[in-house]
C-alpha positions as CSV (number, residue, x, y, z in Angstrom):
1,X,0.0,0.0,0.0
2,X,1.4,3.7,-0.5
3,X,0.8,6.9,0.5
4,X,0.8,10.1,-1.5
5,X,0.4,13.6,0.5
6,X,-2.8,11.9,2.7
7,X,-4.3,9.5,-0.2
8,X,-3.5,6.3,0.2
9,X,-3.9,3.8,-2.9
10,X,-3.9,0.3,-2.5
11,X,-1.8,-0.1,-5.7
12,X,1.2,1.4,-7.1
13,X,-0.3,2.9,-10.6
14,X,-0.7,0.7,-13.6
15,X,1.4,2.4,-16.6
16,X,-0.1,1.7,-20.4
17,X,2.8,1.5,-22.3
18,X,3.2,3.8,-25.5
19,X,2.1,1.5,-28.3
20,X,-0.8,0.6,-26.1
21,X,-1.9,4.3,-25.9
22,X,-1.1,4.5,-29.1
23,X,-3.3,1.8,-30.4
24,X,-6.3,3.4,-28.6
25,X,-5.5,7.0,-29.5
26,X,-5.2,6.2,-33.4
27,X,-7.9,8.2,-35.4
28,X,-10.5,5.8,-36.6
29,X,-9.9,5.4,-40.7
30,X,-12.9,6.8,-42.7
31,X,-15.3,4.3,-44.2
32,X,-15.7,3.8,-47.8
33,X,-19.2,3.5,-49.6
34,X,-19.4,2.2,-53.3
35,X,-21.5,4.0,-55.6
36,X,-21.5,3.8,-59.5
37,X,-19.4,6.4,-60.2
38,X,-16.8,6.1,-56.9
39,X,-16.4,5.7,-54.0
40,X,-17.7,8.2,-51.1
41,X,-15.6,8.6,-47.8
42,X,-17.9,9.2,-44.7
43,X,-16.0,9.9,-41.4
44,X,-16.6,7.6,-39.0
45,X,-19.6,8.3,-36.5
46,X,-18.4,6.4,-33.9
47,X,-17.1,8.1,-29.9
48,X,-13.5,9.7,-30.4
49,X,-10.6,7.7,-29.3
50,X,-10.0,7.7,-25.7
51,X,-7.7,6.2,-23.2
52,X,-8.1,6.7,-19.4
53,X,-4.8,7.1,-17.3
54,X,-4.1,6.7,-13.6
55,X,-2.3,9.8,-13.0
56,X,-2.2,10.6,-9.9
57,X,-2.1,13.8,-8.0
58,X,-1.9,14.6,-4.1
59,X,-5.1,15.2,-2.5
60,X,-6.9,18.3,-3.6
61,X,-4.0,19.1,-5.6
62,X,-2.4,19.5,-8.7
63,X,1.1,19.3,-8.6
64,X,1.8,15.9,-10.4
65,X,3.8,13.2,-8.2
66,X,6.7,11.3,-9.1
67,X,4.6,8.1,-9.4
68,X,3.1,9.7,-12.5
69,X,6.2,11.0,-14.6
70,X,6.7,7.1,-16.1
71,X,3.0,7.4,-16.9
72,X,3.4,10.6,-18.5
73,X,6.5,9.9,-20.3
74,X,4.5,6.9,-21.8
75,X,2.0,9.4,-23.1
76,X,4.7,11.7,-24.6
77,X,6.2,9.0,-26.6
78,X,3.0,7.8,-27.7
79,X,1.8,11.5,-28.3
80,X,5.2,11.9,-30.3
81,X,4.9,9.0,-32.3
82,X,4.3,8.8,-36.4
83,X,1.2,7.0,-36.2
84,X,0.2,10.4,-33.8
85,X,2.1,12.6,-35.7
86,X,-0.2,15.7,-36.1
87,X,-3.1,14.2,-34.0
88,X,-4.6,17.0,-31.9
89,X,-5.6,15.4,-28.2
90,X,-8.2,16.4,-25.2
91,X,-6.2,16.1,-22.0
92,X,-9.9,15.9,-19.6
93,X,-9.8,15.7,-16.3
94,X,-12.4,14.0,-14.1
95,X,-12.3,14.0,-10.1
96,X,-15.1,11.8,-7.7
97,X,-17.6,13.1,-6.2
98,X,-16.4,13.9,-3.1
99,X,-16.2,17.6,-2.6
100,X,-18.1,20.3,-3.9
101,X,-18.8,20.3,-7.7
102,X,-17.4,23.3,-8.9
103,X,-14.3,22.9,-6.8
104,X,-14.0,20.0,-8.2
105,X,-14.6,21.0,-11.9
106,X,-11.7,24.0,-11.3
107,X,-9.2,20.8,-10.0
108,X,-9.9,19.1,-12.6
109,X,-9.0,21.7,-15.4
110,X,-6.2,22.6,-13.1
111,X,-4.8,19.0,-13.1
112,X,-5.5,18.6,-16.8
113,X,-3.6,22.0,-17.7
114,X,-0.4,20.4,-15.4
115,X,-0.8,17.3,-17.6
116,X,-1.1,19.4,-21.2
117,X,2.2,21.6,-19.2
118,X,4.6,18.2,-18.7
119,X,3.8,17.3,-22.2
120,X,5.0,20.4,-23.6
121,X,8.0,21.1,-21.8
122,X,9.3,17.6,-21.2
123,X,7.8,15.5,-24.1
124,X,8.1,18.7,-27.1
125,X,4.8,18.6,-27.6
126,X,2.9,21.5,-30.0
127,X,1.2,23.4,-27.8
128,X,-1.8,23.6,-30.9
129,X,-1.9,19.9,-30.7
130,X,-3.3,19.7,-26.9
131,X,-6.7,21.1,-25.5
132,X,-7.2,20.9,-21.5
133,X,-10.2,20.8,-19.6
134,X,-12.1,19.8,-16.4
135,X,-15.4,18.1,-15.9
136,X,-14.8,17.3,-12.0
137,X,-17.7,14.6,-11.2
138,X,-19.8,15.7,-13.9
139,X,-18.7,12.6,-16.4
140,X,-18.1,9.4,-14.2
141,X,-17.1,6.2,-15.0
142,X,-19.7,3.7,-15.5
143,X,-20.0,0.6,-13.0
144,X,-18.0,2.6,-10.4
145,X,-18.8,4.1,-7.3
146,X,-18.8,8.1,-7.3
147,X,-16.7,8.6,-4.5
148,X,-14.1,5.7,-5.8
149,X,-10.6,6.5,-7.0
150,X,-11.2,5.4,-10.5
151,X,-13.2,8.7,-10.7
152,X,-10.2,10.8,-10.2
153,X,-8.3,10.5,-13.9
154,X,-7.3,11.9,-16.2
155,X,-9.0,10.9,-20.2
156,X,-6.6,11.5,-23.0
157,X,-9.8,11.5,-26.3
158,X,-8.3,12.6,-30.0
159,X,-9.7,15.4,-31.1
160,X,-11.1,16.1,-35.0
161,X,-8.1,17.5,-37.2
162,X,-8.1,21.8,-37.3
163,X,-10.4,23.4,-39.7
């Protein structure tokens, strides 16, 4: 069991490794339709890519803890790789419910911004290519208690290319 700054998680943090992220960041290919004269591409309808990290943060914080930099430096590379290469990403964070919910939505976005902040210094990151924002509770996790700590993540989603 550990101890960060008064939470206490049973576990050390999982890390997805970089081609794992990768594999459920990549944009979803557009689907072709045959028609007489061509084909039609269609973008796919389906939810954005999404991949939900363990990151941790000390409680009611959001300075990022030392458990979390091989977590984020997993992102980076992923971030940074060719099959990401241009990708533009959502960094969202979510807390549980405990607390008040809009201290809780301003942690969130505050936790998300230290995420999208660590990417861009330490991983080289475009700053154009990384959007952060906070939902607090308002998004939880399906199948999991409000107040569990699986509520407190952070989502990385791929975003629609820049008009």
């Amino acid at each position: 069991m550990s101890v960060c700054a008064g939470a206490v998680f049973a576990d050390p943090p999982a890390v997805v490794d970089s081609q794992s992220i990768v594999r459920s960041l990549r944009p979803a290919a557009p689907v072709t339709h045959g028609r007489s004269r061509g084909l039609v591409v269609a973008p796919r309808t389906a939810a954005a890519p999404k991949v939900n990290l363990d990151i941790r943060f000390a409680n009611d914080s959001d300075q990022l803890t030392s458990a979390t930099h091989k977590q984020l430096a997993e992102l980076g590379a992923a971030l940074n790789s060719p099959e990401l290469a241009g990708a533009r990403f959502l960094i969202a964070g979510h807390t549980s419910a405990s607390g008040a919910p809009e201290h809780n939505r301003r942690l969130s976005e505050s936790r998300a911004r230290s995420v999208r902040s660590y990417l861009l210094q330490r991983c080289k990151i475009a700053p154009d290519r990384l959007e952060a924002t906070g939902f607090g509770s308002s998004r939880p996790l399906p199948d999991v208690p409000p107040n569990a700590l699986q509520q407190r993540r952070v989502e990385i989603s791929t975003l629609p290319p820049a008009s």
